[in-house]
NURO-64682 format. One record per residue: residue in one letter; x, y, z of N, C-alpha, C in turn; residue number from 0. Coordinates in Angstrom, 2 decimals, padded with zeros to 5 digits, always signed. Layout:
! residues N
REC:A:X:Y:Z:X:Y:Z:X:Y:Z:NUM
...
//
This chain:
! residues 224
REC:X:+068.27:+205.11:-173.12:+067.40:+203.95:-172.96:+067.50:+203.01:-174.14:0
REC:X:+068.27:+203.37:-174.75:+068.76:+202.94:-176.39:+068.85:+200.79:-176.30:1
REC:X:+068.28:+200.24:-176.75:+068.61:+198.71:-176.31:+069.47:+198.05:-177.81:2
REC:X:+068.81:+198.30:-179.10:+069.70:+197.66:-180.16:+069.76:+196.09:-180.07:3
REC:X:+068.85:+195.57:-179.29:+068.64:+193.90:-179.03:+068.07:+193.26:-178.83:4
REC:X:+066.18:+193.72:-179.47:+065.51:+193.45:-179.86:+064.18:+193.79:-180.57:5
REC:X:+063.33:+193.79:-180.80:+061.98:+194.36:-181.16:+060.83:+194.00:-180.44:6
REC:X:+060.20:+194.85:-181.18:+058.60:+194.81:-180.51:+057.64:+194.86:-181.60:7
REC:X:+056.76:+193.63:-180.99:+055.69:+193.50:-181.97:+053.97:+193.95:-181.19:8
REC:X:+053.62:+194.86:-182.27:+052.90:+195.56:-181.22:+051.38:+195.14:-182.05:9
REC:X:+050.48:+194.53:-181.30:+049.29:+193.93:-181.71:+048.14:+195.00:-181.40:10
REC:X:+047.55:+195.98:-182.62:+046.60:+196.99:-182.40:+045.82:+196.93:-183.66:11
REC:X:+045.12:+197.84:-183.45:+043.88:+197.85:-185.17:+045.24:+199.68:-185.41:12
REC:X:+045.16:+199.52:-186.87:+046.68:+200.38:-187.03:+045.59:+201.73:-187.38:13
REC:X:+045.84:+203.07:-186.90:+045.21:+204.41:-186.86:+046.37:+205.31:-186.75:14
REC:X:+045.87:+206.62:-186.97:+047.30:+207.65:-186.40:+047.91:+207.41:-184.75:15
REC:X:+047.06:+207.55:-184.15:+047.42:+207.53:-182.98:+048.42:+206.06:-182.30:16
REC:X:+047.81:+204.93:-183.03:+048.98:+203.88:-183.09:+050.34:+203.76:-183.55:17
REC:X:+050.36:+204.93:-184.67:+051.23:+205.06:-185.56:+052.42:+205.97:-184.69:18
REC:X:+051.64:+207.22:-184.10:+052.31:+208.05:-182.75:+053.63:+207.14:-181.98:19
REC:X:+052.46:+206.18:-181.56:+052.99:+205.27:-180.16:+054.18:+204.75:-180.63:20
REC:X:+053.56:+203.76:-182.03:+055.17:+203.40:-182.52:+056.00:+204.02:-182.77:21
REC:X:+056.40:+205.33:-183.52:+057.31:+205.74:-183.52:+058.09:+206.38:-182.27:22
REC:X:+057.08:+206.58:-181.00:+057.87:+206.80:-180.24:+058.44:+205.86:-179.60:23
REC:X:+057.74:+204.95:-179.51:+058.52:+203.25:-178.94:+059.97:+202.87:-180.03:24
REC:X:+060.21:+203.43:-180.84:+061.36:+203.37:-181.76:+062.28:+204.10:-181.23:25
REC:X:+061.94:+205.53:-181.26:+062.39:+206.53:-181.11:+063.54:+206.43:-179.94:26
REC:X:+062.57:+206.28:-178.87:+062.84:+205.86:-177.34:+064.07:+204.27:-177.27:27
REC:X:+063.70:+203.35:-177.71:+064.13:+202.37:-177.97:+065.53:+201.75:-178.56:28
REC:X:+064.93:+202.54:-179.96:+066.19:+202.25:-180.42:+065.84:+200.73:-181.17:29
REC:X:+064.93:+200.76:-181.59:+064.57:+199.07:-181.59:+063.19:+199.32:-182.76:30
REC:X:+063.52:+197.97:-183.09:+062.66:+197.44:-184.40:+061.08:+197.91:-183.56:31
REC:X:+059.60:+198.03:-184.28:+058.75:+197.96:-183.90:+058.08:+197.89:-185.28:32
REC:X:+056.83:+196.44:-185.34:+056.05:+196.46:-186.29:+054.98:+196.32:-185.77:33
REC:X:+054.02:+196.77:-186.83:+052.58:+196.79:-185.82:+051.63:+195.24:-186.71:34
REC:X:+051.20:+194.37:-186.48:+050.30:+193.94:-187.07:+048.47:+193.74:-186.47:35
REC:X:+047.51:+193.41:-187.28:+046.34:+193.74:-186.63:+046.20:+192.34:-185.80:36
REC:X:+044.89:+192.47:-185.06:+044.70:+191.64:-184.10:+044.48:+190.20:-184.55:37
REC:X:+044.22:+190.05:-185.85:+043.89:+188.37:-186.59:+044.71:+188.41:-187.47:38
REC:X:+046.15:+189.07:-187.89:+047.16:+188.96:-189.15:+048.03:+187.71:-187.64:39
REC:X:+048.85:+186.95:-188.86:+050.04:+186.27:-188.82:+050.92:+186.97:-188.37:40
REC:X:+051.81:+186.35:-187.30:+052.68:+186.96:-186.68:+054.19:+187.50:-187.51:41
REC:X:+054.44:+186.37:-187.98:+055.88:+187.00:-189.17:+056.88:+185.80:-188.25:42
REC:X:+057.76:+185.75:-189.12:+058.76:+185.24:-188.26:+059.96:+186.79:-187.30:43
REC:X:+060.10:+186.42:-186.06:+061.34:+186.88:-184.94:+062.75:+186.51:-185.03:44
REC:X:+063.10:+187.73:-186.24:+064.75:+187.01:-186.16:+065.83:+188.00:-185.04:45
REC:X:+065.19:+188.86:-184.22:+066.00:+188.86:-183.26:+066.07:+188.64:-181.79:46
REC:X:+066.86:+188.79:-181.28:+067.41:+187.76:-180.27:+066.65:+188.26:-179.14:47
REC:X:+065.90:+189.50:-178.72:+064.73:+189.45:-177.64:+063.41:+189.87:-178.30:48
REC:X:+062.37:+189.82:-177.91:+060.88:+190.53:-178.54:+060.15:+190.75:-177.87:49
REC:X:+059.59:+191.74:-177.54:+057.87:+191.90:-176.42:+056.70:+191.28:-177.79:50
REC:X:+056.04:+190.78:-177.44:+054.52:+191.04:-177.94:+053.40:+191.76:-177.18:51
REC:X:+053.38:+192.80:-177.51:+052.46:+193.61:-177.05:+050.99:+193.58:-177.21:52
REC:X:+049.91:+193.44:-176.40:+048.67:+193.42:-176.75:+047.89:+194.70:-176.22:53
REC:X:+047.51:+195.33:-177.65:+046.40:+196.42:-177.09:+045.31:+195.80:-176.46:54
REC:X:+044.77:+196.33:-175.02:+043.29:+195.51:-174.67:+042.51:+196.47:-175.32:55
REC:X:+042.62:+197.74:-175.75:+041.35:+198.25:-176.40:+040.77:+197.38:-177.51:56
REC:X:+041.80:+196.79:-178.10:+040.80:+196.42:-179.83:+041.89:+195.01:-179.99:57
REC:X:+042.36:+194.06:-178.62:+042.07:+192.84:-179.07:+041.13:+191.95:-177.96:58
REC:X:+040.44:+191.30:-178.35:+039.30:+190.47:-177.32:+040.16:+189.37:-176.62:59
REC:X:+039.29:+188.91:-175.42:+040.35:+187.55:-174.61:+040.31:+186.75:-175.67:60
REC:X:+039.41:+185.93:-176.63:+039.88:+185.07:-177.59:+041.31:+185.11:-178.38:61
REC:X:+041.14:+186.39:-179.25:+042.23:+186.69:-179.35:+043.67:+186.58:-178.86:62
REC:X:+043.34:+187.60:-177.86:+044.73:+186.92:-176.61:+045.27:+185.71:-176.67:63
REC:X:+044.12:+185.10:-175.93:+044.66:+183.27:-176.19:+044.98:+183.05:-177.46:64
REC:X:+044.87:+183.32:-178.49:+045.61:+182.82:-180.01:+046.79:+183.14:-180.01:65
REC:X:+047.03:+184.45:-179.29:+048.17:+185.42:-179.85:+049.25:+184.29:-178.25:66
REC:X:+048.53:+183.85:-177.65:+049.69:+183.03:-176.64:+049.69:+181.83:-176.92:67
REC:X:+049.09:+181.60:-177.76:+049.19:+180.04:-178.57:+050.14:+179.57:-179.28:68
REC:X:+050.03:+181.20:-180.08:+051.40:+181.66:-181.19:+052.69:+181.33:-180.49:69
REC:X:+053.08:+182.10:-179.48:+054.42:+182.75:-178.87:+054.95:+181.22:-177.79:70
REC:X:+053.65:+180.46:-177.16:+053.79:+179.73:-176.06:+055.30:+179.12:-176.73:71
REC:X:+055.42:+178.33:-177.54:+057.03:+178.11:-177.52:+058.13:+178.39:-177.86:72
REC:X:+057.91:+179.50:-177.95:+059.26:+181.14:-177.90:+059.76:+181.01:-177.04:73
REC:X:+060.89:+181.24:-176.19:+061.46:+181.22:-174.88:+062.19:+182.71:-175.00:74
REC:X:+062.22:+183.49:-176.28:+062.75:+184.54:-176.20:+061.79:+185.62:-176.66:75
REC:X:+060.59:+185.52:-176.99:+059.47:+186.45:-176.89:+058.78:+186.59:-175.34:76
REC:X:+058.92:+187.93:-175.17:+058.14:+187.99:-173.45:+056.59:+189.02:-173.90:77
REC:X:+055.32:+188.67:-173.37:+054.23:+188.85:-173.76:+053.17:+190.10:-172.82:78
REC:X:+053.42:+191.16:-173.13:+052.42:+191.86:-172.20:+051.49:+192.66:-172.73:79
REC:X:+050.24:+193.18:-171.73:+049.10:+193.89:-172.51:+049.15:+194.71:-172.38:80
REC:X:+048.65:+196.19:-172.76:+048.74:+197.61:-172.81:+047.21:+198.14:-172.69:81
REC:X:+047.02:+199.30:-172.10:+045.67:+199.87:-172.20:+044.59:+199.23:-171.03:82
REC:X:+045.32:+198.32:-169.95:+044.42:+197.83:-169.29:+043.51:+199.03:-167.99:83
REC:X:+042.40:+198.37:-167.59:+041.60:+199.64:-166.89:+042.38:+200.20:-165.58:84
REC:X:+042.50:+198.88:-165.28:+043.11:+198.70:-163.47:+043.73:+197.30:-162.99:85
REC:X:+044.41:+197.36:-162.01:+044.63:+196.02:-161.43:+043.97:+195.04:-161.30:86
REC:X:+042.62:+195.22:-161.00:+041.26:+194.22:-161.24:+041.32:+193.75:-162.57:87
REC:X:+041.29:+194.58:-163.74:+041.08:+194.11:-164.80:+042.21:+193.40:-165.31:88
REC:X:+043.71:+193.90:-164.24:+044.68:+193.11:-164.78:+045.11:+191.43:-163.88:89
REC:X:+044.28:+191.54:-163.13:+044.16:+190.48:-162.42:+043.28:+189.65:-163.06:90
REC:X:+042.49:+190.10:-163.97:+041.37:+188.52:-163.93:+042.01:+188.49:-165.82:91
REC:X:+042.80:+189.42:-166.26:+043.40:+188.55:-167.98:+044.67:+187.55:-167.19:92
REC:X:+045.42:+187.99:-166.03:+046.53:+187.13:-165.59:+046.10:+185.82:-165.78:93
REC:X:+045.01:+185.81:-164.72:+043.76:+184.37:-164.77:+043.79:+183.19:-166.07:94
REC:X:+044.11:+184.21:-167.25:+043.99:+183.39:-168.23:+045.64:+183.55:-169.60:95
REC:X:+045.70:+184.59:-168.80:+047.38:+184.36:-170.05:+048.42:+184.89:-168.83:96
REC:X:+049.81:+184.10:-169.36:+050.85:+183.84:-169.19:+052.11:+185.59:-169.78:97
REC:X:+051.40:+186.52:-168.82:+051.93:+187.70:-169.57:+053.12:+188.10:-168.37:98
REC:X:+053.89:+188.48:-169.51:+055.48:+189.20:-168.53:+055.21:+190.44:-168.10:99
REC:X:+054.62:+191.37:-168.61:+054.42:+192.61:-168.48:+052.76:+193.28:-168.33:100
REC:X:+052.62:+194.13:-167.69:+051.19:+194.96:-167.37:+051.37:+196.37:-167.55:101
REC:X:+050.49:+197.02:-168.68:+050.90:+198.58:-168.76:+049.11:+199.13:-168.69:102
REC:X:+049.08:+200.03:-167.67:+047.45:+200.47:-167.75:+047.19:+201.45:-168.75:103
REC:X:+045.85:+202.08:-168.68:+045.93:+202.94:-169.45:+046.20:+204.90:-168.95:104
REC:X:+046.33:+204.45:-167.63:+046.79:+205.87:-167.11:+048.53:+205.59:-166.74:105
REC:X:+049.18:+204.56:-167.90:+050.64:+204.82:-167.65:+051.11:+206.06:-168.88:106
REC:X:+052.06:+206.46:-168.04:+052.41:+207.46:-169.43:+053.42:+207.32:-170.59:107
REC:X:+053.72:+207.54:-171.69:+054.78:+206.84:-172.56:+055.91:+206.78:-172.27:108
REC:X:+056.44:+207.16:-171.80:+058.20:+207.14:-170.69:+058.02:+205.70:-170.01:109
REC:X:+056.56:+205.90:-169.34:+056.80:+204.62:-168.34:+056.56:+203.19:-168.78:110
REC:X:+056.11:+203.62:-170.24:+055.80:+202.25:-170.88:+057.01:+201.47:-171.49:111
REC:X:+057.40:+202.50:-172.24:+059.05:+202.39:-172.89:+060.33:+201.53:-172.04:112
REC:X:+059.90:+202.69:-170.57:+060.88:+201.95:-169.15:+060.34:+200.46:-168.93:113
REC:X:+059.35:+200.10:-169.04:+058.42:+198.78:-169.13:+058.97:+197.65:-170.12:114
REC:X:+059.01:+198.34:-171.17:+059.31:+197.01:-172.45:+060.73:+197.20:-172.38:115
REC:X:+061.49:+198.20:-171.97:+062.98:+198.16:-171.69:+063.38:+197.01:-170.78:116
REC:X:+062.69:+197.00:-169.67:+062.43:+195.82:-168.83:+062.77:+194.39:-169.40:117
REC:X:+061.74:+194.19:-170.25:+060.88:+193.38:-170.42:+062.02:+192.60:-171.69:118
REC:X:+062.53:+193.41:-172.69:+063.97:+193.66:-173.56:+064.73:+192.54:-173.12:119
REC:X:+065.28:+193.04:-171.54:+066.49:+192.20:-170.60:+066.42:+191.50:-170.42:120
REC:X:+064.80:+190.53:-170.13:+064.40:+189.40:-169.39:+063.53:+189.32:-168.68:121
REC:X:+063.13:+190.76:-167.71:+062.57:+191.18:-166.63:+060.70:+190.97:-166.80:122
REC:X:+060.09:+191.06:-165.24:+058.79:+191.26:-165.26:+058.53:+192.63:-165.36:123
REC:X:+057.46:+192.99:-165.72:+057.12:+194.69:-165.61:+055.70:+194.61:-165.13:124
REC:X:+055.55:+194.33:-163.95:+053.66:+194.30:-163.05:+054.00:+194.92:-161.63:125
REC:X:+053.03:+195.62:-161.06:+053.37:+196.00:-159.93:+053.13:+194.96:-158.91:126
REC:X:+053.80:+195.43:-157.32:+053.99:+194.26:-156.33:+052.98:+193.82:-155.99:127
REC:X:+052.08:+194.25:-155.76:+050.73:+194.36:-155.62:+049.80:+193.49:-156.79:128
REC:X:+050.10:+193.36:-157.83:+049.82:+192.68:-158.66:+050.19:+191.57:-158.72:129
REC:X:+051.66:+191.27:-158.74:+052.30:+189.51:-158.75:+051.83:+189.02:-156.85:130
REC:X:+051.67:+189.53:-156.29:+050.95:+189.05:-155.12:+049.58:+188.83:-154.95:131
REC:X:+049.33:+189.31:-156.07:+047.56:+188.69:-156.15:+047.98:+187.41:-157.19:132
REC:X:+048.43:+188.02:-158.37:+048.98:+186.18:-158.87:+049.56:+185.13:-158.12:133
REC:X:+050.25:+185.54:-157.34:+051.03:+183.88:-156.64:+050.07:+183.62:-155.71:134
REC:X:+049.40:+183.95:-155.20:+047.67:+184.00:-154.33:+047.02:+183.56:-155.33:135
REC:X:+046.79:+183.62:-156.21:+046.15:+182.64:-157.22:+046.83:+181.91:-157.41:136
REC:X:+047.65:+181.23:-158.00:+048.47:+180.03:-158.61:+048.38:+179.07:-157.16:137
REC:X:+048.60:+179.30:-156.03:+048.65:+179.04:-154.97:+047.48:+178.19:-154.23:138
REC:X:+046.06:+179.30:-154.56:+045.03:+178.37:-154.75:+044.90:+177.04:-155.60:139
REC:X:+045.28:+177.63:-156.78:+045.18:+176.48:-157.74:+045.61:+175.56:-157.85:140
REC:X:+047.26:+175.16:-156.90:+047.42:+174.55:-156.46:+046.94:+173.60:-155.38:141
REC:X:+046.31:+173.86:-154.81:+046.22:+173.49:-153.52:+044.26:+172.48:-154.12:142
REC:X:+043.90:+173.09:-154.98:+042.83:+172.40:-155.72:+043.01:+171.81:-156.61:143
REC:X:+043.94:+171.61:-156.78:+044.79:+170.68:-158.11:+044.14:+169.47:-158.13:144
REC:X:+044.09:+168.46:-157.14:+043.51:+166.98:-157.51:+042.84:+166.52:-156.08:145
REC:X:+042.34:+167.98:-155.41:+041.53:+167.07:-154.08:+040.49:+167.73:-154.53:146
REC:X:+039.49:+167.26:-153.71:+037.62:+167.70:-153.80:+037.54:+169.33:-153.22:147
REC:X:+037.03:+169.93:-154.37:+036.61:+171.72:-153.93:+034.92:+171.56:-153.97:148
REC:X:+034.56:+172.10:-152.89:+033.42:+172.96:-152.39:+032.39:+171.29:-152.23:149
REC:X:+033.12:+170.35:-151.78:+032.74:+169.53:-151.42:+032.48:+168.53:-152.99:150
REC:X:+033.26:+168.75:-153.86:+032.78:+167.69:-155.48:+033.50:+166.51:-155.57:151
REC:X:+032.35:+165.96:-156.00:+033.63:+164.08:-156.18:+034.29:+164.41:-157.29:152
REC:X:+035.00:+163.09:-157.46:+036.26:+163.09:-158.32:+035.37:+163.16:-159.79:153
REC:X:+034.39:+162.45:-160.01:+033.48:+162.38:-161.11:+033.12:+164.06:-161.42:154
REC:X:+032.10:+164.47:-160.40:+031.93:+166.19:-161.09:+033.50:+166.81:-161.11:155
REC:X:+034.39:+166.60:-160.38:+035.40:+167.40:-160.90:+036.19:+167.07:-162.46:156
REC:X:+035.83:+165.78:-162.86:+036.12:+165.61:-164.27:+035.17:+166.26:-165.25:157
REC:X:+033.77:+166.35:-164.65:+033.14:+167.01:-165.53:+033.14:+168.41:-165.36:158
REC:X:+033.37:+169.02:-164.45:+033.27:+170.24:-164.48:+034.92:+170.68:-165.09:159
REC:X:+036.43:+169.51:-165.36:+036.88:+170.08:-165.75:+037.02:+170.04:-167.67:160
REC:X:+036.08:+168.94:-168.12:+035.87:+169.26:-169.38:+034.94:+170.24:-169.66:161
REC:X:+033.97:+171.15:-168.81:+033.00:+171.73:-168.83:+034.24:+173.28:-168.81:162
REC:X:+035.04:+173.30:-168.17:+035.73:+174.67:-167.93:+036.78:+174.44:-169.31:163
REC:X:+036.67:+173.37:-169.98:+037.60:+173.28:-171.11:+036.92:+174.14:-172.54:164
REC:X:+035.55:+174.03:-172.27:+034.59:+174.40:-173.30:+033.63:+172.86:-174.01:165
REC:X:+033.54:+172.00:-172.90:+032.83:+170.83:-173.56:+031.72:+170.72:-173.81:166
REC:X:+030.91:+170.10:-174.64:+029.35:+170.85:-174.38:+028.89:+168.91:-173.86:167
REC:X:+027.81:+169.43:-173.52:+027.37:+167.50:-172.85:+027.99:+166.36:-173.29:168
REC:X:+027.05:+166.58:-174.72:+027.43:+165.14:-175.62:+029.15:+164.88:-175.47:169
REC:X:+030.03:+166.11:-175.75:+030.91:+165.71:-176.13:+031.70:+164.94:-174.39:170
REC:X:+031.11:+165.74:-173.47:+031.66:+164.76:-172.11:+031.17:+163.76:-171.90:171
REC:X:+029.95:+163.66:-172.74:+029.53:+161.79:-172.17:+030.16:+161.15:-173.13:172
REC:X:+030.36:+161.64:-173.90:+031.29:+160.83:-175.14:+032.80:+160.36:-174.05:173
REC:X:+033.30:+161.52:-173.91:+034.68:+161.75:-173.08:+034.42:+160.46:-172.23:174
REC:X:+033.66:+160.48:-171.24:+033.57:+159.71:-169.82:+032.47:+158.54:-170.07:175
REC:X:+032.18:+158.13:-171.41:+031.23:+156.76:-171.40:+029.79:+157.00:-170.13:176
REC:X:+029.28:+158.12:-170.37:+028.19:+157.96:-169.89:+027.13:+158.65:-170.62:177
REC:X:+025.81:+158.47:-170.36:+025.17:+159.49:-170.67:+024.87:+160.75:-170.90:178
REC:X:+024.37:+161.67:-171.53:+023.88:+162.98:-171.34:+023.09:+163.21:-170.23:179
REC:X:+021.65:+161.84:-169.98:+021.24:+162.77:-168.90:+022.22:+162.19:-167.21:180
REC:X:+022.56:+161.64:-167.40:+024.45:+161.51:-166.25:+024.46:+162.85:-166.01:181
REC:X:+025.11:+163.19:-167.25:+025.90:+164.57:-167.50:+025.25:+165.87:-166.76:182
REC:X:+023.66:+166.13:-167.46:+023.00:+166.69:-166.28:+022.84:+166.70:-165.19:183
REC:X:+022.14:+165.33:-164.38:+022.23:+165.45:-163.32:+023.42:+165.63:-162.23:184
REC:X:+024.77:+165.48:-162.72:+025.83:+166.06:-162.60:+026.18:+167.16:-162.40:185
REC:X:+025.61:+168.15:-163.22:+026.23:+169.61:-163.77:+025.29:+170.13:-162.94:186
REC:X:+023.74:+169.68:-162.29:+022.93:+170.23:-161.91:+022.97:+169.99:-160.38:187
REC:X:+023.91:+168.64:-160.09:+024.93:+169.08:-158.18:+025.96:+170.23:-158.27:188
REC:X:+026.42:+170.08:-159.17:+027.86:+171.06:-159.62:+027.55:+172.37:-158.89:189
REC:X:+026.42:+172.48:-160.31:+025.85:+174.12:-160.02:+025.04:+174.80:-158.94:190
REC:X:+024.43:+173.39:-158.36:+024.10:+174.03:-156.76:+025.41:+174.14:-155.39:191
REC:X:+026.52:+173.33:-155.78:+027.78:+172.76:-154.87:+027.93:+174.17:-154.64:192
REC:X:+028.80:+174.81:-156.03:+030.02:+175.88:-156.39:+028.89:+177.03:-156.04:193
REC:X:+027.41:+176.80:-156.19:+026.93:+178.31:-156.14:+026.73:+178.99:-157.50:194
REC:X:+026.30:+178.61:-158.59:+026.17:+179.22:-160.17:+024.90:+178.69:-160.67:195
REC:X:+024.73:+179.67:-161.38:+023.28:+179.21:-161.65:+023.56:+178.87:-163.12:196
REC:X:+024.42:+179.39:-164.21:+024.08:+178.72:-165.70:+025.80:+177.86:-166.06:197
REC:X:+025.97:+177.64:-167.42:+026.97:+177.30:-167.66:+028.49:+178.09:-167.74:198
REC:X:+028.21:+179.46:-168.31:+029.09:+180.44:-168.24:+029.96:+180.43:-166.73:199
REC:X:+028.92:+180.38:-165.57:+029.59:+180.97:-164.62:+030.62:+179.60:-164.20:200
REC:X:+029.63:+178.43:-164.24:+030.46:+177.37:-163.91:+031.89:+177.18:-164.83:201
REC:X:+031.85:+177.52:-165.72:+033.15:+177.67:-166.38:+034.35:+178.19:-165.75:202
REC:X:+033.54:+179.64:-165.59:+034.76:+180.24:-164.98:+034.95:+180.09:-164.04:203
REC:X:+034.39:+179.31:-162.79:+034.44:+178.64:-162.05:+036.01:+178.57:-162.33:204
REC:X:+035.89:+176.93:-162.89:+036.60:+176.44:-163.27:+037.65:+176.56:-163.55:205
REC:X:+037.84:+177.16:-164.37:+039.13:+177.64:-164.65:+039.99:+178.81:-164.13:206
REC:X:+039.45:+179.31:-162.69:+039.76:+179.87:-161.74:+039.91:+179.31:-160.65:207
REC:X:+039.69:+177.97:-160.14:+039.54:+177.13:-159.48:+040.29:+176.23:-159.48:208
REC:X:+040.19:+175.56:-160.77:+040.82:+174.16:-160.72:+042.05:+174.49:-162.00:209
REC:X:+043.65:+173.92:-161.32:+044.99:+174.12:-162.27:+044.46:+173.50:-163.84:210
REC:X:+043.78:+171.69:-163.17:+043.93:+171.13:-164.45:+043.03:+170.14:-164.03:211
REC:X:+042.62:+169.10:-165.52:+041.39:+168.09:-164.94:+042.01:+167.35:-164.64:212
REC:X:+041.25:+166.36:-163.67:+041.85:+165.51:-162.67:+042.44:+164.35:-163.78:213
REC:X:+043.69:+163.63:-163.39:+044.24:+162.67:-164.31:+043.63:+161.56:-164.81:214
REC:X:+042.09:+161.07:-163.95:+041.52:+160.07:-164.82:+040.39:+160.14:-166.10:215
REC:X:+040.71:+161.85:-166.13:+039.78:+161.96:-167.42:+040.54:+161.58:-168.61:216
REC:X:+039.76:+160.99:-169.52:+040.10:+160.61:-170.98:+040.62:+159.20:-170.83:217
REC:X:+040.71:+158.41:-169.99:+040.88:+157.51:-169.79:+039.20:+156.64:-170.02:218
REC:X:+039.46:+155.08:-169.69:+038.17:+154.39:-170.13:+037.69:+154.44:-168.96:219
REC:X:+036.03:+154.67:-168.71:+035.60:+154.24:-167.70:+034.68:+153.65:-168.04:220
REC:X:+033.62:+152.43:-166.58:+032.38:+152.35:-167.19:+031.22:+153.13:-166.98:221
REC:X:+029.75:+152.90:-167.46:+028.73:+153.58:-167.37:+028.23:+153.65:-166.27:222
REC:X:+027.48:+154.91:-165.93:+027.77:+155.66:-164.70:+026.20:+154.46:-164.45:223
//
């Protein structure tokens, strides 16, 4: 299973038992493996393939998103998580990162190894069952891309998509030249439209919902 053509960078809080994994991911491999913690600097990738590996035990979704912030313009780093519960749980991080690979936590170390061996070549490593719940998502998201969902004008869908961005009022009435209380009475059709009762949920709404905000946000408008 020997590859000799690339490494793995494996993102964990470092203990014995991490220490285990890596050496057998070497072992097995044949291949570079460094471990750094979940908020260290990545290092520079001087060879020619790389996994980035994410423990889900001990890194948070914030995290995540940093660590794909990092890599997003790598074209030769491929990005997957390790330790996940189940397909559910690996279905709703898909939701939010751009990962090549899925390893649960009832895979066993052979099959993980066979995974980032994968993953080494070019390859995906998720089961079928899994990338068919993703393209069923992307699919939706398409299809809500720039028409009206659950009956919202083009206006709440700008606000609800600076709202799924992390905007807080002020900063969308700032965005869209209107008011704060606009903004409310807005957020407060939104949240009866979609069915949510606080801001959290409408978020994720959002960003399960909708690809991207509609193209006339950030542009000038006038007061509502």
């Amino acid at each position: 299973m020997g590859q000799g053509k690339g490494m793995v960078l494996l993102v964990t809080d470092s203990n014995p038992q991490s220490q285990l994994f890596i050496d057998y991911i070497h072992d097995q491999l044949d291949c570079p493996v460094t471990a750094v913690a979940p908020h260290d600097g990545m290092g520079e990738i001087k060879q020619e393939r790389a996994v980035l590996l994410l423990d889900a035990d001990h890194v948070d979704d914030d995290t995540m998103q940093a660590w794909q912030a990092k890599v997003v313009d790598y074209d030769n780093i491929a990005m997957a998580a390790f330790n996940l519960r189940d397909e559910d749980h690996s279905a709703d991080v898909l939701a939010t990162l751009h990962l090549q690979g899925v390893f649960y936590r009832s895979d066993d170390l052979m099959l993980i190894c066979k995974g980032i061996s994968k993953l080494l070549e070019g390859d995906l490593w998720m089961s079928r069952t899994l990338m068919t719940r993703l393209i069923d998502f992307y699919r939706r998201q398409q299809r809500n891309a720039y028409r009206p969902v659950c009956g919202l004008t083009h206006r709440e869908l700008e606000i609800i998509g600076l709202l799924g961005s992390g905007a807080s009022n002020s900063e969308i009435a700032d965005r869209l030249f209107v008011s704060e209380h606009t903004v409310k009475s807005h957020l407060y059709n939104i949240f009866r439209k979609i069915k949510v009762h606080n801001r959290i949920q409408a978020m994720n709404w959002a960003r399960q919902n909708l690809v991207a905000i509609p193209p006339h946000v950030g542009r000038h408008h006038q007061h509502n």
